[in-house]
VOMITI-342010 format. One record per residue: residue number from 0; residue in three letters; y, z, x of N, C-alpha, C, O in turn. Coordinates in Angstrom, 1 decimal. Atoms other than C-alpha are relative to their C-alpha. Layout:
+-----+-----+--------+--------+--------+--------+--------+--------+--------+--------+--------+--------+--------+--------+
!   i !  aa !    n.v !    n.w !    n.u !   ca.v !   ca.w !   ca.u !    c.v !    c.w !    c.u !    o.v !    o.w !    o.u !
+-----+-----+--------+--------+--------+--------+--------+--------+--------+--------+--------+--------+--------+--------+
! NUM ! ALA !      Y !      Z !      X !      Y !      Z !      X !      Y !      Z !      X !      Y !      Z !      X !
...
+-----+-----+--------+--------+--------+--------+--------+--------+--------+--------+--------+--------+--------+--------+
This chain:
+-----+-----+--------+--------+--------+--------+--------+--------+--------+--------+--------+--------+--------+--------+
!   i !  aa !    n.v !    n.w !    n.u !   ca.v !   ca.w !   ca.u !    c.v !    c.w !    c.u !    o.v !    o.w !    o.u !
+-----+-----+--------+--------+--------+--------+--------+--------+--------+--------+--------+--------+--------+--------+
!   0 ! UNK !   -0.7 !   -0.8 !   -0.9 !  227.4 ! -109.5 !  -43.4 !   -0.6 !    0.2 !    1.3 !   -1.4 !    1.1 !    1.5 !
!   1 ! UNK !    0.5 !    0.0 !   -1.3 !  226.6 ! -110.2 !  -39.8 !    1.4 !    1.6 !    0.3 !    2.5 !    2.0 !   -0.1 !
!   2 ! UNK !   -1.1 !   -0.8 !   -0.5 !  227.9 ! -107.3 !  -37.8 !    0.0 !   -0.2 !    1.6 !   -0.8 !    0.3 !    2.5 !
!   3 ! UNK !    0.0 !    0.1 !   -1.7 !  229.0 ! -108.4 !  -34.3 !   -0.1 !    0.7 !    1.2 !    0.8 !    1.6 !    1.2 !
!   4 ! UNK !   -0.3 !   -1.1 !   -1.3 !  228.7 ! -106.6 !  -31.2 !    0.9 !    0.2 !    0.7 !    1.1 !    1.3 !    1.2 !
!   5 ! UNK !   -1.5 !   -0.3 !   -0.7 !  231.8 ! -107.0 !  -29.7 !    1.2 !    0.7 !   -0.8 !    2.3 !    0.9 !   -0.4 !
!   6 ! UNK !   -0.7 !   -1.1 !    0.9 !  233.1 ! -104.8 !  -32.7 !   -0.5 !    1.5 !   -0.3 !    0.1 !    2.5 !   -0.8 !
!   7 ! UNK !    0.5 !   -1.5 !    0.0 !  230.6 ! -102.0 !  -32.3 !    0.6 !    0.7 !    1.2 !    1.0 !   -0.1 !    2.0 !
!   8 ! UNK !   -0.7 !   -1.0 !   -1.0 !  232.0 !  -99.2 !  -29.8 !   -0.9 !    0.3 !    0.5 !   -1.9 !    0.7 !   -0.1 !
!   9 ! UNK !    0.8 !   -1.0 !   -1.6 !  230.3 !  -98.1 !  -26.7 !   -0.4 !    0.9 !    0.1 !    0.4 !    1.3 !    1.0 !
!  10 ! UNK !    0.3 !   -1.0 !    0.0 !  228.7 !  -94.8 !  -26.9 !   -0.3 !    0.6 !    0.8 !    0.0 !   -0.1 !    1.8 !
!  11 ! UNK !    0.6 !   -0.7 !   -1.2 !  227.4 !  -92.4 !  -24.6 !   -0.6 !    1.1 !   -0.1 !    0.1 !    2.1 !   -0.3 !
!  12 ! UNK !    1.2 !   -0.7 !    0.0 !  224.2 !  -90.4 !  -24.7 !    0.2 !    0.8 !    0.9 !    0.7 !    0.4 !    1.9 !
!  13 ! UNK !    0.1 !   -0.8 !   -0.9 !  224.0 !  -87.2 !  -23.1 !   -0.9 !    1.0 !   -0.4 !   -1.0 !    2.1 !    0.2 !
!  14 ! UNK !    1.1 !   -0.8 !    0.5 !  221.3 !  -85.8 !  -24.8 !   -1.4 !    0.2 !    0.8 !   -2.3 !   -0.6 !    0.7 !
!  15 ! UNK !    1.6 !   -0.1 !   -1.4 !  218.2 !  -84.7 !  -22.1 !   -1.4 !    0.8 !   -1.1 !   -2.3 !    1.5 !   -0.9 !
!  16 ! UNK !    1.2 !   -1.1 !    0.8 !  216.1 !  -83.3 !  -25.1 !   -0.1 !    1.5 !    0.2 !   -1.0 !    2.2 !   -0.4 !
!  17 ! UNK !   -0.1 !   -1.6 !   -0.5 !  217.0 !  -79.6 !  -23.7 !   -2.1 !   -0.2 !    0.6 !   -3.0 !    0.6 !    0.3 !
!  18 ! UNK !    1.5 !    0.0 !   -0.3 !  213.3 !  -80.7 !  -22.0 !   -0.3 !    1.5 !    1.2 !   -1.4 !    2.0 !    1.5 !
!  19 ! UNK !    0.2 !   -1.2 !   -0.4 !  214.4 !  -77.6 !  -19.9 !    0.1 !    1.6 !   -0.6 !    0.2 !    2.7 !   -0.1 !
!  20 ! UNK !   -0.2 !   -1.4 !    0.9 !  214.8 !  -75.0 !  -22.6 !   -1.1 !   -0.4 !   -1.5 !   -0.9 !    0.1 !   -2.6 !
!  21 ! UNK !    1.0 !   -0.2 !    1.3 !  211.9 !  -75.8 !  -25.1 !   -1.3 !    1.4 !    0.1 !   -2.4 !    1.5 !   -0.3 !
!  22 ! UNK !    1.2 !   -1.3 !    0.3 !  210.2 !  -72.3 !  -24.6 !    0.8 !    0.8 !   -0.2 !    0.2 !    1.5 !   -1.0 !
!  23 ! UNK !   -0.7 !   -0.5 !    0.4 !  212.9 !  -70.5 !  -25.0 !   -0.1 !    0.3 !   -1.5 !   -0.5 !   -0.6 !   -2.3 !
!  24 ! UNK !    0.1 !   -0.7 !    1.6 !  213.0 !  -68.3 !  -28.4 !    1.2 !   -0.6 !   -0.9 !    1.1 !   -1.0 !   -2.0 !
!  25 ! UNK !   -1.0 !    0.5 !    1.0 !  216.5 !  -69.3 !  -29.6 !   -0.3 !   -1.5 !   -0.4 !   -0.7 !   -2.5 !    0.2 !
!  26 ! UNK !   -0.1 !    1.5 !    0.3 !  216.9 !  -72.2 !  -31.6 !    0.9 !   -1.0 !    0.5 !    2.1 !   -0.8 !    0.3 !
!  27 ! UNK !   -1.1 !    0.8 !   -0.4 !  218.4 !  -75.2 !  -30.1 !    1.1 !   -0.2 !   -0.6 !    0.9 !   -0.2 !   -1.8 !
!  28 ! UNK !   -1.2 !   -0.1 !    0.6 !  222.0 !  -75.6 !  -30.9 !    0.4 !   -1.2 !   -0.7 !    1.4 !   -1.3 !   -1.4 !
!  29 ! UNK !   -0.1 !    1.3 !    0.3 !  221.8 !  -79.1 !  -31.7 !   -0.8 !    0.1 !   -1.8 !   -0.4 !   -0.6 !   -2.7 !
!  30 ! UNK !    0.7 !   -0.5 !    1.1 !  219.0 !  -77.6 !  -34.6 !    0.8 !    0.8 !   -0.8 !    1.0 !    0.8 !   -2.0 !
!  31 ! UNK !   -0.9 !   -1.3 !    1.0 !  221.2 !  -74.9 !  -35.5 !    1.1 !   -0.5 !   -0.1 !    1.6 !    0.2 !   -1.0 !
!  32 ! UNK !   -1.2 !    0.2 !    1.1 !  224.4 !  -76.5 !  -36.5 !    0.2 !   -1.3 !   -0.2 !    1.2 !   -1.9 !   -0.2 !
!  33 ! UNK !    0.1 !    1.4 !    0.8 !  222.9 !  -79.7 !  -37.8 !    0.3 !    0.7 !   -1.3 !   -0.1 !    1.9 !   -1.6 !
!  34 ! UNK !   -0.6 !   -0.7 !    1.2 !  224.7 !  -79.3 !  -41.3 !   -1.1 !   -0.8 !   -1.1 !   -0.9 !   -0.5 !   -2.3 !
!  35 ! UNK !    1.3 !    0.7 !    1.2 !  221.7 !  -81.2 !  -43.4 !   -1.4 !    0.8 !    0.4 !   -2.2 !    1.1 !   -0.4 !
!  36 ! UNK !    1.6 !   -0.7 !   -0.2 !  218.7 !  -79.5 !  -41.7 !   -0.9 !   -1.0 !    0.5 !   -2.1 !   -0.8 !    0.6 !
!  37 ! UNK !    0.5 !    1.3 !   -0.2 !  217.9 !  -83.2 !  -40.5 !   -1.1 !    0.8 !    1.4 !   -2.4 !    0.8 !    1.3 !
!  38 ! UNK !    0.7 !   -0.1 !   -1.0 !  216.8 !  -81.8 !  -37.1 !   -1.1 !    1.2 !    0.3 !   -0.8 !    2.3 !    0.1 !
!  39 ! UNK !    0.7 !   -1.5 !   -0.3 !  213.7 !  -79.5 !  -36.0 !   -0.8 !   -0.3 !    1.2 !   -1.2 !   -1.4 !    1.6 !
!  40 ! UNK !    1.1 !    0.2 !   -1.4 !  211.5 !  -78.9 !  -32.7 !   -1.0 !    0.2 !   -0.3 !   -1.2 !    1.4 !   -0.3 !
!  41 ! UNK !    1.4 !   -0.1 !    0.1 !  208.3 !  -79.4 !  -33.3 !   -1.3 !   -0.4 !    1.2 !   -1.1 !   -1.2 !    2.1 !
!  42 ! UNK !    1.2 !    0.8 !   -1.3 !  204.9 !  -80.0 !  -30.9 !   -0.6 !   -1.2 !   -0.2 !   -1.4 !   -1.4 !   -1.1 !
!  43 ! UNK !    0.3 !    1.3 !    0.4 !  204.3 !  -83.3 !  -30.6 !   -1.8 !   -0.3 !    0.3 !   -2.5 !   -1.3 !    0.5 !
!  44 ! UNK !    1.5 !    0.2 !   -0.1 !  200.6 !  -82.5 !  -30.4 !   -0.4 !   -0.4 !   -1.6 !   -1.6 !   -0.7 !   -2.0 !
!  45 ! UNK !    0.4 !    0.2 !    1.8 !  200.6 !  -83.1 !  -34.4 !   -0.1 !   -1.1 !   -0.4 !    0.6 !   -2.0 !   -0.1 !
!  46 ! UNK !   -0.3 !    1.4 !    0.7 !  199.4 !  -85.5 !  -36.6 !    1.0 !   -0.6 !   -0.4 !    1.9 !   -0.1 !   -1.0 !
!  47 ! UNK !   -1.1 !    0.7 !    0.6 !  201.5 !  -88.3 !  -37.3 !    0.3 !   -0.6 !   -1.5 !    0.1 !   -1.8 !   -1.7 !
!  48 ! UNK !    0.2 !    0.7 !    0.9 !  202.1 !  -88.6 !  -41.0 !    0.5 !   -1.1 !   -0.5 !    0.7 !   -2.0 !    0.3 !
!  49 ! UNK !    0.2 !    1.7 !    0.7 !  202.7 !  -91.7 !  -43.3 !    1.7 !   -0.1 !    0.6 !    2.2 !    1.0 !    0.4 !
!  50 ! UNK !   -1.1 !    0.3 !    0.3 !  206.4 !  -92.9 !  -42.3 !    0.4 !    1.0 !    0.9 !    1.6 !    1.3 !    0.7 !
!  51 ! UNK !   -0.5 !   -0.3 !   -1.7 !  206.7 !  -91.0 !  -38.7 !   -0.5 !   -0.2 !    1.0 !   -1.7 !   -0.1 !    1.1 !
!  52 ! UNK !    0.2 !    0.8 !   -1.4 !  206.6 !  -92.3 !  -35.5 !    0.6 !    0.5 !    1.3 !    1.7 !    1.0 !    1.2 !
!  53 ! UNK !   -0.2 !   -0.6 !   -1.1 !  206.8 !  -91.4 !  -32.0 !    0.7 !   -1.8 !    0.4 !    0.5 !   -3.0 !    0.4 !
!  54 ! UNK !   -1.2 !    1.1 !   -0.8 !  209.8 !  -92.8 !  -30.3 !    0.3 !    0.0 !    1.3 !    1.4 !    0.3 !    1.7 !
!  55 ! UNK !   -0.7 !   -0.5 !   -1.6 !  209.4 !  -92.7 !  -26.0 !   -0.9 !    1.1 !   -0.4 !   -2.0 !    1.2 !   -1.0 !
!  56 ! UNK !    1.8 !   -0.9 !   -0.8 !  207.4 !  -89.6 !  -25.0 !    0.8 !    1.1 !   -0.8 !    0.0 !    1.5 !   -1.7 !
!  57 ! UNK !   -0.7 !   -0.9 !    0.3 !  210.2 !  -86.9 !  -26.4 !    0.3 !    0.2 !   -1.5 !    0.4 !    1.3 !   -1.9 !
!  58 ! UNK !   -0.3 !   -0.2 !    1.4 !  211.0 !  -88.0 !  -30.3 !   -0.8 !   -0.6 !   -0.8 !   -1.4 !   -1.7 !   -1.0 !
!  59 ! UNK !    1.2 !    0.3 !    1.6 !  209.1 !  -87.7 !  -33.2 !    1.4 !   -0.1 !   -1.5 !    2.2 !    0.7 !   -2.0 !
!  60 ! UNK !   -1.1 !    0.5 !    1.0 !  211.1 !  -89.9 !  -36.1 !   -0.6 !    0.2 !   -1.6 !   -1.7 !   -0.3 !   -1.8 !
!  61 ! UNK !    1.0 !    0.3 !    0.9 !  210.1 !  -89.4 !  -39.7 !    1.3 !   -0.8 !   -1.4 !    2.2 !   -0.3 !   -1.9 !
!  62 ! UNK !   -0.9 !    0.9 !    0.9 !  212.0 !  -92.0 !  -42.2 !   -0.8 !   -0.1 !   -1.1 !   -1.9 !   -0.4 !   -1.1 !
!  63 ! UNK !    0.2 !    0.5 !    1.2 !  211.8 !  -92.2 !  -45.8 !    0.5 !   -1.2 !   -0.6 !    1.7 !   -1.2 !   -0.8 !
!  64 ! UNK !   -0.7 !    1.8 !    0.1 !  212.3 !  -96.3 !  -46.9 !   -0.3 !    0.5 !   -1.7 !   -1.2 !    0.9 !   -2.3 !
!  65 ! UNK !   -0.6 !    0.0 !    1.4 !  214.1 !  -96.2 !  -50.3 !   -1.0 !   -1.1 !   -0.5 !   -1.5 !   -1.9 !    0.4 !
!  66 ! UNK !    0.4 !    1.4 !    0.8 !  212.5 !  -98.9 !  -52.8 !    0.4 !   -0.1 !   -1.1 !    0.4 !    0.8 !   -1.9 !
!  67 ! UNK !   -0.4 !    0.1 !    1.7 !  213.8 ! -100.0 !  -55.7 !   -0.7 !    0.0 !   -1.1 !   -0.1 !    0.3 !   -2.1 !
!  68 ! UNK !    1.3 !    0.2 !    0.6 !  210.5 ! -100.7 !  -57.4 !   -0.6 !    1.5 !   -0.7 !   -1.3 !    1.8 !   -1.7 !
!  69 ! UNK !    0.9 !   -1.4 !    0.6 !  209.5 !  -96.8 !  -57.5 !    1.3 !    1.1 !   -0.4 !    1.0 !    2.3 !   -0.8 !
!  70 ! UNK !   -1.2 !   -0.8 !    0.5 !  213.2 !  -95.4 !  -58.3 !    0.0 !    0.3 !   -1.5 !    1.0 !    0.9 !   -2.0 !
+-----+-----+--------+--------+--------+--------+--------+--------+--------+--------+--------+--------+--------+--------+
């Protein structure tokens, strides 16, 4: 299953990291009504554990890779 690009849709990012509202007390809104809990703001002065990675200067990614071997 190749998936072609001329069938993916065009998006548009407008996300600036709120890099002007990270001292602010409330929680960002993008945090607060993510419906999984996926998102949080943390300081990116922290170690990086096994299976997260700094993406650009602003996001910190942390992925868990499924295996079939340890299921």
């Amino acid at each position: 299953g190749t998936i072609y690009p001329e069938n993916v849709p065009l998006l548009i990012h407008n996300c600036d990291f709120c890099l002007d509202r990270r001292d602010q007390k409330d929680e960002l809104l993008c945090v607060k009504s993510c419906p999984s809990g996926a998102l949080s703001l943390k300081k990116s002065d922290i170690k990086l554990d096994e299976n997260t990675f700094l993406v650009g200067d602003n996001i910190i990614v942390h992925s868990i890779h499924w295996n079939r071997e340890k299921a």
